[in-house]
C-alpha positions as CSV (number, residue, x, y, z in Angstrom):
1,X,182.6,37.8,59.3
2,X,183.2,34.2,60.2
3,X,183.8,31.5,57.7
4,X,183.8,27.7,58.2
5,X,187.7,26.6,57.7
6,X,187.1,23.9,54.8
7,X,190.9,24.8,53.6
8,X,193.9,22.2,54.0
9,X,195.8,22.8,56.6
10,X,197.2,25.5,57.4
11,X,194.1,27.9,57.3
12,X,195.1,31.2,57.7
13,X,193.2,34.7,59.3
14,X,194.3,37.9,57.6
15,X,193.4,41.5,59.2
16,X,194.3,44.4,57.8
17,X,192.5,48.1,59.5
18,X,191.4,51.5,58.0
19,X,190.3,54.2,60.3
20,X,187.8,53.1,62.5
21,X,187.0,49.6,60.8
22,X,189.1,46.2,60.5
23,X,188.7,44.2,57.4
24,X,188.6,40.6,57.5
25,X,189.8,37.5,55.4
26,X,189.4,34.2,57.3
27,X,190.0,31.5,58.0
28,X,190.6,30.7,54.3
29,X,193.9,30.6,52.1
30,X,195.1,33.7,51.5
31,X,195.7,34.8,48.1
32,X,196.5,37.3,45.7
33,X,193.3,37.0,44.0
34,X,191.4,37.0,47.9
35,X,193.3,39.9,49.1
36,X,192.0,42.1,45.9
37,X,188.7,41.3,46.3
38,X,186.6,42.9,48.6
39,X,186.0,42.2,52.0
40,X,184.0,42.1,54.9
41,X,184.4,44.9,57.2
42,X,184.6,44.9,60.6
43,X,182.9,48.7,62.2
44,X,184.6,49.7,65.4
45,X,183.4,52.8,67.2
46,X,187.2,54.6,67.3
47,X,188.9,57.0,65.3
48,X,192.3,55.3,65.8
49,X,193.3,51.8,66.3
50,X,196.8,51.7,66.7
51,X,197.9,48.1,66.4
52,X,195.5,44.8,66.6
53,X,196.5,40.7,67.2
54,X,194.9,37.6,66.6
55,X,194.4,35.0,69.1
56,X,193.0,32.1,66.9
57,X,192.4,29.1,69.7
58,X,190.1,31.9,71.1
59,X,189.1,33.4,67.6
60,X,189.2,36.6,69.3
61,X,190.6,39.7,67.8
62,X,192.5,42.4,69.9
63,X,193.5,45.8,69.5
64,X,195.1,48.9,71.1
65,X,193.1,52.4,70.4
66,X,192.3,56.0,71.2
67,X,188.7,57.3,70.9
68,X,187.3,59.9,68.9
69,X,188.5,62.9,70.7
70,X,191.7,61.1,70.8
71,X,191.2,59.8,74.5
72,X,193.0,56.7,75.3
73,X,190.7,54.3,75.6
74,X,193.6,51.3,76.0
75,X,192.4,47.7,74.9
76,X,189.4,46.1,73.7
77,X,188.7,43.0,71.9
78,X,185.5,41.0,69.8
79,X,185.0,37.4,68.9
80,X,185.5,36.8,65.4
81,X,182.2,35.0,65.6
82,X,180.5,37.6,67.1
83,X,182.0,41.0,65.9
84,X,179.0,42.9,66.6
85,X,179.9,43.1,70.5
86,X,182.8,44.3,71.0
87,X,183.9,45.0,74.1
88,X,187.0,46.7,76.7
89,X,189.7,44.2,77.8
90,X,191.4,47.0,80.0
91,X,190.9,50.6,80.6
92,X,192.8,53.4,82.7
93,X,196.3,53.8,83.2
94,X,197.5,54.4,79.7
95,X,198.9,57.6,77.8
96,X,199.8,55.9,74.5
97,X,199.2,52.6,74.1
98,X,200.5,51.5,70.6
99,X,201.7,48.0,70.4
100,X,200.5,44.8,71.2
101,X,201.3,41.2,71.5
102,X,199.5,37.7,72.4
103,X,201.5,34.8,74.2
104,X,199.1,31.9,72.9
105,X,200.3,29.3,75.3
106,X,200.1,31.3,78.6
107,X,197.2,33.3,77.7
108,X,198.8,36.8,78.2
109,X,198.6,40.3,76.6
110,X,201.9,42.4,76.0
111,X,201.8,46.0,74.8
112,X,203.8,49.0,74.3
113,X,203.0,52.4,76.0
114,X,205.4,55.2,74.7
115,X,203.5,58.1,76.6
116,X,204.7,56.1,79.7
117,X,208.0,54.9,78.7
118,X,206.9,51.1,79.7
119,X,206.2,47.7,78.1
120,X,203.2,45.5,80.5
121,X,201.5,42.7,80.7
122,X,198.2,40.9,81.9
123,X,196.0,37.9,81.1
124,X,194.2,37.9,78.0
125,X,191.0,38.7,80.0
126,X,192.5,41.8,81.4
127,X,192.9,40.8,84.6
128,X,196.8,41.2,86.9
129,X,198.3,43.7,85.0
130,X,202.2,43.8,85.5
131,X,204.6,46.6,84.8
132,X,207.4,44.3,83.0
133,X,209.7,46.8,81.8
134,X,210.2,50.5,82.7
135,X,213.7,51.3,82.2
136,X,216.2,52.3,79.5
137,X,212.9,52.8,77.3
138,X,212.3,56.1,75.1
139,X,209.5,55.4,72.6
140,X,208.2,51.4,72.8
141,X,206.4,51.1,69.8
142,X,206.2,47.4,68.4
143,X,205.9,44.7,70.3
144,X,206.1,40.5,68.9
145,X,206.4,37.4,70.9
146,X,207.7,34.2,70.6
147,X,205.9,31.8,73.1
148,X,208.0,28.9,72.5
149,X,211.0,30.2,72.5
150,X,209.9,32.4,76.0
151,X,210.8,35.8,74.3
152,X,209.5,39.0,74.0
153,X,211.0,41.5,70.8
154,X,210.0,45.0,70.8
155,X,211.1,48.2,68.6
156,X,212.0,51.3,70.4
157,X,212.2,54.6,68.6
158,X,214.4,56.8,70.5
159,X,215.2,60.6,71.3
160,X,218.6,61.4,69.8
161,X,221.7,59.6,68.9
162,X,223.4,59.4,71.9
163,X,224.0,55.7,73.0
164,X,221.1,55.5,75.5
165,X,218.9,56.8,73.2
166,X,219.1,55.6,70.1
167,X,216.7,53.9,68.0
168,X,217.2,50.1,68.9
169,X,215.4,46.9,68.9
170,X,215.2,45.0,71.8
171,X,214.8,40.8,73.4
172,X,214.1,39.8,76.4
173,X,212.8,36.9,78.3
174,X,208.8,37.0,78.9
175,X,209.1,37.8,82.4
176,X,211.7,40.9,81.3
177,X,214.8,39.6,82.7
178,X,218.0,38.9,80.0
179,X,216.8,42.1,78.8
180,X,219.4,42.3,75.3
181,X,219.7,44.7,72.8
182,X,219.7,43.4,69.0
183,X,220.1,46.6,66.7
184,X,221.0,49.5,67.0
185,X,223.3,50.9,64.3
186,X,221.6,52.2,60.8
187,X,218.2,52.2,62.2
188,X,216.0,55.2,62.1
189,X,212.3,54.6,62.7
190,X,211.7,51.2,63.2
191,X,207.5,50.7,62.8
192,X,206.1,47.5,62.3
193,X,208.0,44.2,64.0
194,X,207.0,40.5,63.0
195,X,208.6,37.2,63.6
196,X,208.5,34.0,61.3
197,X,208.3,31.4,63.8
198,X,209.0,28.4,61.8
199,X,212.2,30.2,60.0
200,X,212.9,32.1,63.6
201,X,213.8,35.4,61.7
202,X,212.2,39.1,63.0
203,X,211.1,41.3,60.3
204,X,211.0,45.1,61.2
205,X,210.3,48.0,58.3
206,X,212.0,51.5,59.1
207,X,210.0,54.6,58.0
208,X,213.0,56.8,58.1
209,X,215.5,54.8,55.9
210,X,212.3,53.5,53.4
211,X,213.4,50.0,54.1
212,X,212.3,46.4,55.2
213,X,214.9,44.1,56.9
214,X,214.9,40.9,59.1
215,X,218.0,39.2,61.4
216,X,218.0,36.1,63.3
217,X,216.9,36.4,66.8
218,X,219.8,37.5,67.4
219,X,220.1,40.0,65.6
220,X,222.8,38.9,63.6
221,X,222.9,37.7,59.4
222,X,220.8,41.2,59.3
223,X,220.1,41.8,56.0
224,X,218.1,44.4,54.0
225,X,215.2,43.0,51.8
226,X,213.6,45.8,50.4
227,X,214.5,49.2,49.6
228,X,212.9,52.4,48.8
229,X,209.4,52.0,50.7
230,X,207.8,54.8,51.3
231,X,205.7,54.8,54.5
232,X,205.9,51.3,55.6
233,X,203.9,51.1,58.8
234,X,202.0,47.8,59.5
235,X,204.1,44.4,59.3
236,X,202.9,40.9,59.1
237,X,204.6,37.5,58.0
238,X,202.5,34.1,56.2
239,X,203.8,31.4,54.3
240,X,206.6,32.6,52.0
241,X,205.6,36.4,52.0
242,X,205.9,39.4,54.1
243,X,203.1,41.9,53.7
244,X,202.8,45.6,54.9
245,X,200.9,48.7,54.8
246,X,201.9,51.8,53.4
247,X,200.6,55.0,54.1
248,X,202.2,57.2,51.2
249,X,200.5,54.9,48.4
250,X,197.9,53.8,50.7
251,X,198.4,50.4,49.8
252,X,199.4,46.8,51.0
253,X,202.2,45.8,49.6
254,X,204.0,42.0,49.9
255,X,207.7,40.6,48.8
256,X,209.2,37.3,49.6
257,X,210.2,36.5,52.7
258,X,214.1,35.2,52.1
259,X,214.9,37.5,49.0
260,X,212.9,40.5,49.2
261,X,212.0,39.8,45.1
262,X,208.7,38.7,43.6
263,X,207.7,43.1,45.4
264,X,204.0,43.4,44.2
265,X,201.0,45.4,46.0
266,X,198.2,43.7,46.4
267,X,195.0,46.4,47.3
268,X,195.5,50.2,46.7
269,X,193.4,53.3,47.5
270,X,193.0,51.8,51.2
271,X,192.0,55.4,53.1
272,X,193.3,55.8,56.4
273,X,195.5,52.4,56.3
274,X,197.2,51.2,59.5
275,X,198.3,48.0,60.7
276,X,198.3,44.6,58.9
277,X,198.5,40.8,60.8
278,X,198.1,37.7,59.3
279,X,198.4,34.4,61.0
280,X,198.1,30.1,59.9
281,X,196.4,28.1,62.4
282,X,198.8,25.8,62.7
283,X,201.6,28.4,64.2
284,X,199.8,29.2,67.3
285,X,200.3,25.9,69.3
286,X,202.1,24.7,71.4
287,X,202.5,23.9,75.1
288,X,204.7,24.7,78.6
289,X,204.7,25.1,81.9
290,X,202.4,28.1,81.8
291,X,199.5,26.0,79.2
292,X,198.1,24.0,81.7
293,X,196.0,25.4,84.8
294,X,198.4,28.7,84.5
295,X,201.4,26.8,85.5
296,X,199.8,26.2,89.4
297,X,199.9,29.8,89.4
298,X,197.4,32.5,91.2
299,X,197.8,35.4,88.9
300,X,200.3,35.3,85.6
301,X,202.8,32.9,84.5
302,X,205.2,33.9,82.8
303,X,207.5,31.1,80.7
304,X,210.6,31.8,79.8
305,X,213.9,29.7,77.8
306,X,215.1,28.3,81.6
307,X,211.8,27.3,82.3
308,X,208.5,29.5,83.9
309,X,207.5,31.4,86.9
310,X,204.8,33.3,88.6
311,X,204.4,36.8,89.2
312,X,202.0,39.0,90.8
313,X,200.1,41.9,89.3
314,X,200.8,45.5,90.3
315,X,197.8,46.2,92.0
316,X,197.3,43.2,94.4
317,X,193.9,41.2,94.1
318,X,192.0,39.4,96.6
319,X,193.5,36.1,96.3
320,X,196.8,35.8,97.7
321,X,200.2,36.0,95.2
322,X,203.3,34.0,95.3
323,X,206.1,34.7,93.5
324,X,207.8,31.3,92.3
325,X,210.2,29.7,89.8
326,X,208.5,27.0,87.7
327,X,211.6,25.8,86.0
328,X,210.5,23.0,83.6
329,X,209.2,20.8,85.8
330,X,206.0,18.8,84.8
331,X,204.1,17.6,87.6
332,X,202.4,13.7,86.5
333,X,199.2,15.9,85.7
334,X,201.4,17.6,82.9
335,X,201.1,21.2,85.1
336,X,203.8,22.7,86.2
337,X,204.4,22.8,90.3
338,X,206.5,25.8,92.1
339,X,209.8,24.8,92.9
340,X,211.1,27.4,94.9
341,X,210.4,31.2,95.9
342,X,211.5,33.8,93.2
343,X,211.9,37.6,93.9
């Protein structure tokens, strides 16, 4: 359901899923007291939905899932003021699609497919999808972006120990290139990933060591927050709390964000629990090269911290494609102009 915002500033949306239905809170303040309550439900026709993100300018809701015969059916998305129609954002092409990520500015989807050993991207409508990364991956699974910053995060769960292999988390630019590895030492299943974006921290909670731990984007001052989780799964980060699902106690659980202290769980006896986001209103602005008439771009722009560029989708469209560096150059219309060509 939709709500008028009549909060203060910042208002907040806050998703959590069960199998086959989403259940909303928003926009209001989210509270203790909101979050036990109940709340409207959202029905999707799916037996799985993997991993879902809000895109608030658009009020639009997102999500990666398989169908009831456990089919991929890739992406699909509803207005939040209009979740009775939902409808496919991109189809064909996946194995395992699990997560996904929104850059708010540009207007792109990122996602995760571990079947296919790859991490892509396309506009938010679907439309010039891009292999970004398909090397040195194992098992992709959670995906975050920061769009101000120009940098994609992403978990990757690994085959064995051996140093190619290993469980790790990953940054790169948005466009893949300075492709860095963050962690990779005492980390076993690495599930949910988040980012504060006004402390610049990433949050990721490992299933196989029963923890929750954040680092810089850096990934250095890593630190442990809380121990002896269960099943932690779904991740999400608002205000002074981090929040997450867990499927052993069926539950959504939330600690602060800096100590790990002040550990409470907030619903329980959630059936079939699975991912968990939360976002204020006021974190997804902002503006670059790429948030004004795509940069001068035909297909995506893609911004990263030395400035943007334009890339071409996979499978080429009919309207012509240049590949070009943006840099941050602001034209006197406030768009950004190609500077030179890019391969």
């Amino acid at each position: 359901m939709h709500e008028e915002c009549n909060c203060q500033e910042p208002c907040s949306y806050f998703v959590f899923i069960c199998v086959g239905e989403f259940k909303l809170l928003g926009p209001s303040m989210v509270t203790v007291k909101t979050l036990g309550q109940t709340v409207s439900g959202i029905k999707i026709n799916t037996n799985e939905v993997v991993e879902m993100v809000l895109h608030t300018s658009l009020e639009r809701l997102s999500w990666s899932n398989w169908d009831h015969d456990f089919n991929v059916e890739g992406s699909r998305a509803v207005n939040l003021n209009n979740i009775s129609h939902p409808w496919t954002v991109i189809s064909g092409g996946f194995n395992t699609p699990d997560g996904l990520a929104v850059d708010w500015v540009a207007n792109n989807l990122y996602w995760t497919d571990a079947g296919r050993k790859v991490i892509e991207v396309a506009m938010v409508n679907g439309t010039n999808r891009m292999i970004l990364i398909s090397e040195r991956l194992v098992e992709p699974r959670a995906i975050a972006v920061f769009p101000e910053k120009g940098m994609l995060f992403w978990t990757d769960w690994g085959g064995n120990n051996s140093n190619n292999n290993k469980s790790k988390i990953e940054r790169s630019y948005l466009d893949g290139s300075e492709r860095k590895i963050l962690v990779n030492t005492d980390i076993g299943w690495p599930n949910g990933l988040t980012i504060d974006y006004k402390g610049e921290r990433i949050y990721w909670n490992d299933a196989n060591r029963d923890t929750i731990e954040t680092s810089d984007l850096n990934g250095n001052n890593r630190a442990v927050l809380v121990r002896r989780v269960p099943r932690p799964f779904g991740l999400t980060q608002l205000g002074p709390y981090i929040y997450w699902t867990d499927w052993e106690k069926m539950s959504i659980e939330r600690a602060d964000k800096n100590s790990g202290k002040k550990k409470e769980t907030i619903r329980s006896g959630i059936q079939g629990i699975m991912d968990i986001k939360a976002i204020a209103s006021d974190v997804q602005r902002g503006n670059n090269p790429c948030s004004i008439q795509n940069g001068g771009c035909s297909h995506l722009c893609l911004y990263t911290p030395t400035g943007a560029r334009c890339a071409c989708p996979d499978i080429p469209t009919s309207k012509p494609c240049t590949k070009a560096w943006l840099g941050d150059y602001w034209g006197s219309s406030g768009a950004g102009r190609p500077r030179r060509a890019a391969e």
